[in-house]
C-alpha positions as CSV (number, residue, x, y, z in Angstrom):
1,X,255.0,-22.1,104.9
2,X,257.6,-19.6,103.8
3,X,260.6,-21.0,102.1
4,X,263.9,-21.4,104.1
5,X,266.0,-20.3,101.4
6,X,265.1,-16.9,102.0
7,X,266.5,-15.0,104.7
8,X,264.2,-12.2,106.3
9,X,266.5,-9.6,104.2
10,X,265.9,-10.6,101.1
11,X,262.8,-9.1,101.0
12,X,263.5,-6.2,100.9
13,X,261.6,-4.0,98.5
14,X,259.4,-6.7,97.6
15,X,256.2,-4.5,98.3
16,X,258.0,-2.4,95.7
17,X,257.8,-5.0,92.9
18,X,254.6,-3.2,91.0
19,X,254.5,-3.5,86.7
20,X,252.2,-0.1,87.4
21,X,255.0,1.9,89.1
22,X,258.1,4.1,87.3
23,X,260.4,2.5,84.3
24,X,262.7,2.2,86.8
25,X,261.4,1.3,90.3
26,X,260.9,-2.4,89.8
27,X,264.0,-2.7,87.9
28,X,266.2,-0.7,91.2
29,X,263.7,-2.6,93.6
30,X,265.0,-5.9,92.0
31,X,268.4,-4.9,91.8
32,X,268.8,-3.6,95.7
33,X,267.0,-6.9,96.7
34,X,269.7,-9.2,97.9
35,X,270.0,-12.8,96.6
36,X,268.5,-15.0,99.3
37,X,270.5,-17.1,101.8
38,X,270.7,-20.5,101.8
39,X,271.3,-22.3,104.9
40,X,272.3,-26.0,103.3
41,X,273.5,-27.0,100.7
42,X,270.4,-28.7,99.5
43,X,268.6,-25.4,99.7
44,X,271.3,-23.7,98.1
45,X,271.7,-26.2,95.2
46,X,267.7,-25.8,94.9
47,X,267.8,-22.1,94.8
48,X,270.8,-22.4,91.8
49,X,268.3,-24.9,90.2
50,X,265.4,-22.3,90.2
51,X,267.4,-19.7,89.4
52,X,268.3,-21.2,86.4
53,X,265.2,-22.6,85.4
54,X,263.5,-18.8,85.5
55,X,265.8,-17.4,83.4
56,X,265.2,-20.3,80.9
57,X,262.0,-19.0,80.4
58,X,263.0,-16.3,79.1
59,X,265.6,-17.6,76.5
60,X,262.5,-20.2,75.6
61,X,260.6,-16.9,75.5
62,X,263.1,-16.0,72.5
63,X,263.7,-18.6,70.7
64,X,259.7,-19.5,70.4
65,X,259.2,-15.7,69.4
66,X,261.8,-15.4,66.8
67,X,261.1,-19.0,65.1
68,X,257.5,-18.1,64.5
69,X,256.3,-20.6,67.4
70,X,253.2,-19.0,68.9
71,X,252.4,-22.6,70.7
72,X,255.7,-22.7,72.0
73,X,255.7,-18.7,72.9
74,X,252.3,-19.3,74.9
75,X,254.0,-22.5,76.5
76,X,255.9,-19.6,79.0
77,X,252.7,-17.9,80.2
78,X,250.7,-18.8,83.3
79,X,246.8,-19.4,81.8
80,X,245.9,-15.8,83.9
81,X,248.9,-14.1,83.1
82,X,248.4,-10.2,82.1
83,X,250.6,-8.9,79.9
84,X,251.1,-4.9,79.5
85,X,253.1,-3.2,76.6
86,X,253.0,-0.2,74.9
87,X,249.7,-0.9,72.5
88,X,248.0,-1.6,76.2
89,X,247.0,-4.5,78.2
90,X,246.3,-8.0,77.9
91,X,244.3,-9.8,80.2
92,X,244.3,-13.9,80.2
93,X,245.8,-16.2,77.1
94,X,243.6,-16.0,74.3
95,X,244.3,-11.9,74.6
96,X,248.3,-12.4,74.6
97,X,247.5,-15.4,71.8
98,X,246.5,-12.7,69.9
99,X,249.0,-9.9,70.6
100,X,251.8,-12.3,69.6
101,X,249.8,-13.9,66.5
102,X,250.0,-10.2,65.4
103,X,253.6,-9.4,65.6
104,X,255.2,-12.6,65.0
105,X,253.3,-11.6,61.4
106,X,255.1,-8.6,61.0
107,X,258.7,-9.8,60.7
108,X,260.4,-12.3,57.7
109,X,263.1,-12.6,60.1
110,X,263.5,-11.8,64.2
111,X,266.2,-12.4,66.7
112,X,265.8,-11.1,70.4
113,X,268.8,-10.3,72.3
114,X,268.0,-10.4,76.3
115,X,271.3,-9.6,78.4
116,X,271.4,-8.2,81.7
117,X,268.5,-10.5,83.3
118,X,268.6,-10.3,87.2
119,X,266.0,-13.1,89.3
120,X,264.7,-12.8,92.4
121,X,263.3,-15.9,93.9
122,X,260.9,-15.3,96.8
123,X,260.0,-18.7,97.6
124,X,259.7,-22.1,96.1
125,X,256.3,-21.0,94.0
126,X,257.1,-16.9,92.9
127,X,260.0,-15.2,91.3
128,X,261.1,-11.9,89.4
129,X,263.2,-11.1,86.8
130,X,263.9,-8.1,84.6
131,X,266.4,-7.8,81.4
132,X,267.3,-5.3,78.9
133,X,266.1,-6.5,75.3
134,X,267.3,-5.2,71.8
135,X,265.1,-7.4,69.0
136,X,266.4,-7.5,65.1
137,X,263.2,-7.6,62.7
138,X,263.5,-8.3,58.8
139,X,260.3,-7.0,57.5
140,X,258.6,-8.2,54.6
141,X,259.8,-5.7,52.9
142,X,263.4,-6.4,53.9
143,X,263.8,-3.1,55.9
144,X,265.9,-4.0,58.8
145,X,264.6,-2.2,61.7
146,X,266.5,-2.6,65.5
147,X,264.3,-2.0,69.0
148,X,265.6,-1.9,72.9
149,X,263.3,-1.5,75.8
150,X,263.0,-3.5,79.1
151,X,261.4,-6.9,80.1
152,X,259.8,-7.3,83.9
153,X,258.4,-10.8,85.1
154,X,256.2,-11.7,87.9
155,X,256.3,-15.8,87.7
156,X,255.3,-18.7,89.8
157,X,255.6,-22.3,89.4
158,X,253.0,-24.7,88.7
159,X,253.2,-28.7,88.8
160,X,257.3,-28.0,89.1
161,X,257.2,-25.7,85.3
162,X,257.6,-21.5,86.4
163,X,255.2,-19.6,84.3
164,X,254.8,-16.0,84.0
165,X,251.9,-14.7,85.8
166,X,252.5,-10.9,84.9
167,X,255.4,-8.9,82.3
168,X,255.5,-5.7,81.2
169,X,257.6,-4.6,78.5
170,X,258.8,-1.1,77.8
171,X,259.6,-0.1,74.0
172,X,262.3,2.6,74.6
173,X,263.6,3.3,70.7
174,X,263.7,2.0,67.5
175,X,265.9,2.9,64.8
176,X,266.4,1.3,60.9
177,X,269.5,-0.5,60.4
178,X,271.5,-0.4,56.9
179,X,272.7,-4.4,55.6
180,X,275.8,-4.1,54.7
181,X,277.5,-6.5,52.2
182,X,279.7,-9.4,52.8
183,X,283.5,-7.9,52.4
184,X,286.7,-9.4,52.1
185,X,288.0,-13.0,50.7
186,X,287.2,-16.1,52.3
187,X,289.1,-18.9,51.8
188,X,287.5,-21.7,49.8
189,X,285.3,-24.1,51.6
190,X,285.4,-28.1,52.1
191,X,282.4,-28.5,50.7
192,X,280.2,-26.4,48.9
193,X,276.9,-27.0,51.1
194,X,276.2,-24.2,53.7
195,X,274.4,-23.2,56.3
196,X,272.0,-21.1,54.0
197,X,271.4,-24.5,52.1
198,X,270.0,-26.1,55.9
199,X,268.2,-23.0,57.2
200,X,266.3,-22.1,53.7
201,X,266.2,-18.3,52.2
202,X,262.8,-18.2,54.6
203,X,265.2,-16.6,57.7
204,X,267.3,-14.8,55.7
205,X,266.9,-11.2,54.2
């Protein structure tokens, strides 16, 4: 049974929603697709909650990725999910397991920025969403390194917990960063413990 919350509109360009197409096309076909019409406030208040929930996913996405938490970054993908990037694709979990093993190794230090996410729920079991990304990687070697590119999910829900079923992530530049040096004089602390005494000189350059 098709969900109420979405109005016959709101489809549109949903046959256009293919990870094999353009850069762009999914992205514009997600953007032209109208948000769907709720006709209560129940479904409406259901919609926010999904809403909400996928783009959770893909802050969880983050925040597993950059703490070195492959459990936790597999904990977002459906057990059949395929995942394309620019080495290729990767069919199934053990596959992605082992795309992420391999470059969660290559970084001391990561942090994933993930602005611009747009979702697109179809029904009450499959969703979109896309989002610019621009990741900060310490390598080993301290070289600080900046990337940008694009995320696009496919996701549907299973037991109540959206999962994502397909993504496809473009890798649009890279560029080496230069760390600059603390400047200026701050004025003198409480205490003398800080926030590099809590987090350990492990996430820091």
């Amino acid at each position: 049974m098709s969900d109420p919350r979405v109005a016959t509109d709101s489809r549109v360009g949903a046959t256009q929603l293919n990870l094999r197409g353009s850069m762009w096309s999914v992205h514009h076909a997600l953007a032209a697709m109208p948000r769907p019409r709720a006709d209560s406030l129940e479904t409406r208040v259901r919609l926010l909650e999904d809403e909400a929930a996928v783009r959770d996913v893909l802050a969880r996405y983050t925040y597993f990725y950059d703490g070195a938490d492959l459990d936790g970054v597999m904990s977002v993908f459906h057990d059949d999910c395929l995942l394309i990037n620019p080495r290729g694709t990767y069919a199934g979990k053990d596959a992605i397991r082992r795309n992420y093993a391999f470059l969660i190794s290559l970084s001391k230090v990561v942090l994933h920025l993930a602005p611009n996410a747009i979702v697109r729920v179809l029904s009450e079991t499959e969703a979109w969403m896309a989002a610019y990304y621009h990741g900060l990687a310490v390598a080993p070697d301290r070289t600080l390194n900046g990337t940008g590119g694009t995320y696009v999910d496919h996701l549907v829900k299973v037991t109540g917990d959206w999962k994502i079923i397909e993504r496809r992530i473009s890798y649009n530049f890279r560029h080496k960063l230069d760390p600059q040096p603390f400047v200026g004089s701050p004025p003198e602390p409480t205490r003398g413990e800080s926030s590099r005494d809590i987090i350990g000189p492990a996430f820091e350059m």
